[in-house]
C-alpha positions in Angstrom: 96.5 100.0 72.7 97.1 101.8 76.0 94.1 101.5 78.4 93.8 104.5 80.6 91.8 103.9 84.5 90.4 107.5 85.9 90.1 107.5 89.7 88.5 109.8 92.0 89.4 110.9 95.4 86.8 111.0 98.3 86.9 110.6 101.6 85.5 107.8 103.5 84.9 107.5 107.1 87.2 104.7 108.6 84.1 102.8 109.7 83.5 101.8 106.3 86.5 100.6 105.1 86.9 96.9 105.4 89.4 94.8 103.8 88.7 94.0 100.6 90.2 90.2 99.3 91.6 91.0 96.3 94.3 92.9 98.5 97.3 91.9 97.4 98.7 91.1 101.3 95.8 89.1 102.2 96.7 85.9 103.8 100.3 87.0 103.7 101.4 85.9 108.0 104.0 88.6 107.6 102.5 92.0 106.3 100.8 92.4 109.5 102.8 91.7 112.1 102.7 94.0 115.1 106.5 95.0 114.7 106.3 95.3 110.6 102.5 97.8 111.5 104.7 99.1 114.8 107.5 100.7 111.7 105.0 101.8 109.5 102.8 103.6 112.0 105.8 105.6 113.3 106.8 106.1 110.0 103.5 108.4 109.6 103.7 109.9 112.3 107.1 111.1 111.1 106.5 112.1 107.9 102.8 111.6 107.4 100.7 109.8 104.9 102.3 110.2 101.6 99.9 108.2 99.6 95.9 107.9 99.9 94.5 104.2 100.0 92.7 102.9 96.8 89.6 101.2 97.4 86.5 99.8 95.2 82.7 100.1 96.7 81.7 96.5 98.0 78.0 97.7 98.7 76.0 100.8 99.8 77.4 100.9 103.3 81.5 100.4 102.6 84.6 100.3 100.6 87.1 97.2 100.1 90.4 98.5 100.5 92.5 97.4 97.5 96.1 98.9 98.0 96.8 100.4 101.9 95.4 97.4 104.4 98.9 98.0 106.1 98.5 101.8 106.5 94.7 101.2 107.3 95.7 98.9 110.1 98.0 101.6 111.8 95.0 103.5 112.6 93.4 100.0 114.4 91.4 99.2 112.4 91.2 95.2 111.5 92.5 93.9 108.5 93.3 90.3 106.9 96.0 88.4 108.4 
């Protein structure tokens, strides 16, 4: 039996996006290195965002993000080391 997930897209002000801890790169000392976010972040500059970040409500105020702490991190805001 095949289980099928619907997501929805909205936008959410990068204020309340925090890390969430079920990232998969949390606690990993090398996905956020300045050189390894340095790449990426010119990488979007070059050829722009190509996929949205996925993130789950963690209360009323702001969003865990799930998949995208890298690409969140190119726009300075903190993420999990």
């Amino acid at each position: 039996m095949t289980t099928t997930t619907k997501f929805e897209m909205i936008q959410v002000p990068l204020g309340r996006l925090v890390p969430h801890p079920e990232n998969v790169r949390t606690g990993s000392e090398t996905a956020y290195t300045e050189t390894s976010i340095a790449a990426l972040a010119a990488n979007i500059r070059e050829v722009g965002l190509l996929q949205p970040l996925l993130v789950k409500a963690t209360d009323k105020k702001s969003y865990g993000v799930l998949a995208g702490g890298r690409r969140l991190s190119t726009s300075g805001k903190c993420c999990p080391r």
